[in-house]
C-alpha positions in Angstrom: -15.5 13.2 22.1 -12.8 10.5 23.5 -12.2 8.0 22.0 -13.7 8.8 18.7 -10.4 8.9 16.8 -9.3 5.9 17.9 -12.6 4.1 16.9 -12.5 6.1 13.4 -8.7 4.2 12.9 -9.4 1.0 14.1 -13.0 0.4 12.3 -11.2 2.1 9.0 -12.1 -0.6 6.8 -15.1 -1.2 7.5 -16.0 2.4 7.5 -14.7 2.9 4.0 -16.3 0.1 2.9 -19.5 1.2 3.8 -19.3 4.8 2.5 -18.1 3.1 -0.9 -21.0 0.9 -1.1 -23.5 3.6 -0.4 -21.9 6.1 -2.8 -22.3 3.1 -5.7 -25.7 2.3 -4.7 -26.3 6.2 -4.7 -24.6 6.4 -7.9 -26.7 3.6 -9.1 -30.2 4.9 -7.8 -29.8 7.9 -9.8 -31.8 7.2 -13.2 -29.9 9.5 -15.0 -26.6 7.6 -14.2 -28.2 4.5 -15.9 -27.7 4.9 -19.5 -24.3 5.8 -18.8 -23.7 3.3 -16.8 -25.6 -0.3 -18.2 -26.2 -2.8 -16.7 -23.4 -4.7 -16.6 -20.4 -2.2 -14.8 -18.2 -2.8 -12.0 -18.8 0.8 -10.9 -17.1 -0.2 -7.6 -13.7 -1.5 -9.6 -14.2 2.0 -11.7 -14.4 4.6 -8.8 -12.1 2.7 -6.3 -9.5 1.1 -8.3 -6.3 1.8 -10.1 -6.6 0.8 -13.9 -4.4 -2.4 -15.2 -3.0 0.0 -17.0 -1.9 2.5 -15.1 -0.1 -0.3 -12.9 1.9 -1.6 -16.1 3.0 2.0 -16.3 4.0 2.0 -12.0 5.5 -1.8 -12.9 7.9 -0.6 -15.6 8.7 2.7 -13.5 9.5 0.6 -10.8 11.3 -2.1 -12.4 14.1 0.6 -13.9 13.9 2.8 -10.4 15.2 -0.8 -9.0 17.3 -2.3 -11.5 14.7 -5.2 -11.9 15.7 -6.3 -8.1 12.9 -7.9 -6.0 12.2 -5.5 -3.0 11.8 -8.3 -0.5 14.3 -11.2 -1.8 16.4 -8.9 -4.0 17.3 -11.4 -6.3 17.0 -10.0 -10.3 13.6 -10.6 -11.6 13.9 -12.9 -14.6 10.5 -12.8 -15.6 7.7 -9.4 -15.3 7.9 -8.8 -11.9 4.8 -7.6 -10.0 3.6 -4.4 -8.3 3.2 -5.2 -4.5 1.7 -2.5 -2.0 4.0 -2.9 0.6 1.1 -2.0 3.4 -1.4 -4.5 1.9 -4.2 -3.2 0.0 -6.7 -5.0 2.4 -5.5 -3.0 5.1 -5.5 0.6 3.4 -7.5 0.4 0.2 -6.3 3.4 -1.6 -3.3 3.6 -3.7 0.0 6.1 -3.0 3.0 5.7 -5.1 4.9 5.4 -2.0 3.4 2.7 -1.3 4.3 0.2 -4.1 7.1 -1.7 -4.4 8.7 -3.6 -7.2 8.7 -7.7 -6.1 8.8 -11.3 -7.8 5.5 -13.2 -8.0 6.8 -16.2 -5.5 8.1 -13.4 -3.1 4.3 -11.4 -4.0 2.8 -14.2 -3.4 4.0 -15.3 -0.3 3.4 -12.0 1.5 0.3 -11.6 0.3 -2.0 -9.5 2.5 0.1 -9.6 5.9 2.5 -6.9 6.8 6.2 -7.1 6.0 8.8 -8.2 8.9 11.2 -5.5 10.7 13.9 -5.3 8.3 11.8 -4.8 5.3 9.7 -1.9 7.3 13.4 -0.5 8.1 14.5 -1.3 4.0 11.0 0.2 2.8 11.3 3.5 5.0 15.2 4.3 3.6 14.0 3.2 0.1 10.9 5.5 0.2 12.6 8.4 1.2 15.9 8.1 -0.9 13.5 7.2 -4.2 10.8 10.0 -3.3 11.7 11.8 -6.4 11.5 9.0 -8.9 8.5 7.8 -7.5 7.1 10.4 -7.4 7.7 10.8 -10.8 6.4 7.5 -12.1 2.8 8.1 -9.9 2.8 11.5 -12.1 3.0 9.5 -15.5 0.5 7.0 -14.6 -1.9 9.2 -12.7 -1.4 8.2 -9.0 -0.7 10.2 -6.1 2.5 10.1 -4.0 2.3 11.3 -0.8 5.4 10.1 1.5 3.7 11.7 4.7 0.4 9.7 4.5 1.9 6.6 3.9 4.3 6.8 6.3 1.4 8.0 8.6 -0.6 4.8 7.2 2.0 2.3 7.5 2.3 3.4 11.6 -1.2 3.0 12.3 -1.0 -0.4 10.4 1.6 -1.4 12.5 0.5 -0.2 15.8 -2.6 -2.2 15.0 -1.4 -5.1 14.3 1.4 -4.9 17.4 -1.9 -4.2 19.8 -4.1 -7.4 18.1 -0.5 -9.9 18.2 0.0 -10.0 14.5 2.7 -11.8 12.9 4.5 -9.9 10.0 6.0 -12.2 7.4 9.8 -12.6 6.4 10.3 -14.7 3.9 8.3 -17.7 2.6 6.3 -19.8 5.1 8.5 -17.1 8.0 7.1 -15.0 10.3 7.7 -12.7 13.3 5.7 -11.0 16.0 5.2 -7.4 15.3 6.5 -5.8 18.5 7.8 -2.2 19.8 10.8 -2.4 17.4 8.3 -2.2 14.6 7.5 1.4 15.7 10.8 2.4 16.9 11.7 1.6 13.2 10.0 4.8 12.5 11.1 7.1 14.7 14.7 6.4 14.0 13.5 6.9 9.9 12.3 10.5 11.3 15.5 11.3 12.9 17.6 9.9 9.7 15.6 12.6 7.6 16.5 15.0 10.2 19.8 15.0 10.1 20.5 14.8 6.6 
């Protein structure tokens, strides 16, 4: 029916959210889950969630893929940098290796859950691409998928969202721009890079 696509992307969120917490409290209702499962669990964290562990593993894949170099800053990380999904979690709660980047904490921390400014979209769709292969490679060792088509797929609707509700995408500390038609044309012209190559 119209428009049912368009509703199914822009309510995303919420729609997953619900379907997760119905399949816990299904889960949960089940009496033969509950010795299994105590009374204490985060089932939620353990269905939905990427392990601490298997993100050390992504962190120190990442950190050599990038030479210990902050993604957004690109200054060398002294300290343990972080993993940072580059299209925040809160906006697309699963996790593709294509989707995390390497980052300092002030630089993590800053960003936070907004989307990233035009010329780290542009810098995240050449780095994606040209590091497929290796990142691919560390989401095999630590158990998480990479698929370079869905999150490129992901991070347009993310944008095309946020350009139709006037979001601001953040540059650098307290910066920020308006996420505009350049955003999308960002990755078109990715599209016709891979192309012709």
């Amino acid at each position: 029916m119209p428009g049912v696509s368009y509703s199914l992307r822009q309510f995303q969120p919420l729609i997953q959210q619900l379907a997760r917490q119905r399949w816990v409290q299904y889960i949960k209702a089940n009496r033969l889950n509950a010795l299994a499962l105590g009374s204490d669990d985060d089932l939620e964290a353990f269905l939905f969630t990427t392990s601490r562990q298997s993100l050390e593993v992504v962190r120190n894949g990442l950190k050599k893929l990038v030479n210990r170099k902050c993604f957004y800053c690109g200054e060398t990380v002294n300290q343990e940098g972080e993993v940072d999904h580059f299209i925040p979690f809160s906006s697309y709660p699963r996790d593709l290796m294509h989707n995390f980047v390497y980052a300092d904490a002030k630089c993590n921390r800053a960003k936070s859950d907004t989307l990233a400014a035009h010329r780290h979209l542009e810098r995240w769709l050449e780095y994606s691409d040209r590091e497929s292969d290796g990142l691919m490679e560390i989401g095999q060792t630590a158990g998480i998928a990479g698929d370079w088509a869905t999150s490129i797929a992901v991070a347009k609707w993310s944008y095309r969202n946020a350009w139709g509700s006037g979001a601001r995408a953040w540059i650098e500390r307290r910066e920020f721009e308006m996420v505009n038609q350049k955003f999308l044309s960002a990755f078109s012209l990715g599209v016709q890079a891979e192309q012709s190559t």
